[in-house]
GUTI-690583 format. One record per residue (C-alpha): x, y, z; residue in one letter. Coordinates in pm, whole numbers, plus 50000, padded with zeros to 5 digits. Each point is the difference from the previous one (the first is absolute). Layout:
# residues N
XYZa
...
# end
This chain:
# residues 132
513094970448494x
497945006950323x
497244976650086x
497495004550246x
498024963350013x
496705003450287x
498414969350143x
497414995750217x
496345016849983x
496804984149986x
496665000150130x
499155000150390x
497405003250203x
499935034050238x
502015000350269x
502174975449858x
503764997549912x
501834999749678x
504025007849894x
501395014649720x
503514994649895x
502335022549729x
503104980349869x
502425028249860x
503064987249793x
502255021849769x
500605029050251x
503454984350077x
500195020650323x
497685007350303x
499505034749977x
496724997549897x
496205006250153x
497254978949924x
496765009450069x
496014989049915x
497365019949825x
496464989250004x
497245011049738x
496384989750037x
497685005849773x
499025033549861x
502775015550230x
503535012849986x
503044979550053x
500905005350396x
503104993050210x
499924977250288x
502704986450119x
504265002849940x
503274987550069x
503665014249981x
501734969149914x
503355004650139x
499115008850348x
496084991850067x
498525031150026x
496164998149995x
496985024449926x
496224988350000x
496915017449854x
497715009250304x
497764979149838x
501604968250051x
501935007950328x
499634972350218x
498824978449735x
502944998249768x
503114989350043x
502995007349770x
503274982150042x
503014986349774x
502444973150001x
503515019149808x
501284960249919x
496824993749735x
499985036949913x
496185001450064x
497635015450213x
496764986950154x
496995019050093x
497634981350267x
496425008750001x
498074990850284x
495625009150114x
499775006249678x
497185026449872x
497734999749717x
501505033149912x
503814982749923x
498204984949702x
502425017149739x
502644987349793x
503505002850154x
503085008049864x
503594996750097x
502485029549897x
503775008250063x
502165027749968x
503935000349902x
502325016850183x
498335013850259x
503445011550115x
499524978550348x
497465028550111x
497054990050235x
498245001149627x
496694991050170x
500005024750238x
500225028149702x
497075013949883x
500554989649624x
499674961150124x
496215008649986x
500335008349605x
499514973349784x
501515014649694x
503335004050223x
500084960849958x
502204991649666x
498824959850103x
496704982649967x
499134965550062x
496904987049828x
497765003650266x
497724969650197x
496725005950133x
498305004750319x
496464989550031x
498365001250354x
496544991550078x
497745013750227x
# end
């Protein structure tokens, strides 16, 4: 059974820094992507950040370029996502989601890695709170 276990989150003052972290187990292979979804309030679920697991390939939202940083370590089969100057508009809740096989394509650099319902793996989501 695939698990996807997120840690991390909290509240934070703007400008500040927080980390996420998305523990996968179950996949028994690393040809999988990972990548976080935020949802605020009264809004849609968006993409923001993603990771092809077997060879690093990245992709940020233009909203959080140069803020966020996604990365991965393959031995703990988990990804991190490190948020730094922090806005009142990352207040959302995030969640973690993978995809299986991804056929060791640069998965995040296709345009369905923006889709949420291309995602067959949810974590439980943590939230975000950031105060102006």
């Amino acid at each position: 059974e695939v698990q996807l276990v997120e840690s991390g989150g909290g509240f934070i003052q703007a400008g500040g820094s927080l980390g996420l972290s998305c523990a996968a187990s179950g996949f028994g292979t690393d040809d999988y992507a990972i990548a976080w979804f935020r949802q605020a309030p009264g809004k849609e679920r968006e993409p923001v950040s993603c990771i092809v697991m077997h060879n690093g390939n990245t992709r940020n939202a233009d909203s959080v370029k140069g803020r966020f940083t996604i990365s991965r370590d393959t031995a703990k089969n988990t990804a991190f996502l490190q948020m730094n100057n922090l806005k009142p508009e990352d207040t959302a809740v995030y969640y973690c989601a993978a995809e299986s096989p991804t056929y060791r394509t640069n998965w995040c650099s296709q345009w369905r890695a923006w889709i949420d319902r291309e995602y067959d793996f949810w974590g439980q989501g943590t939230q975000v709170t950031v105060s102006s």
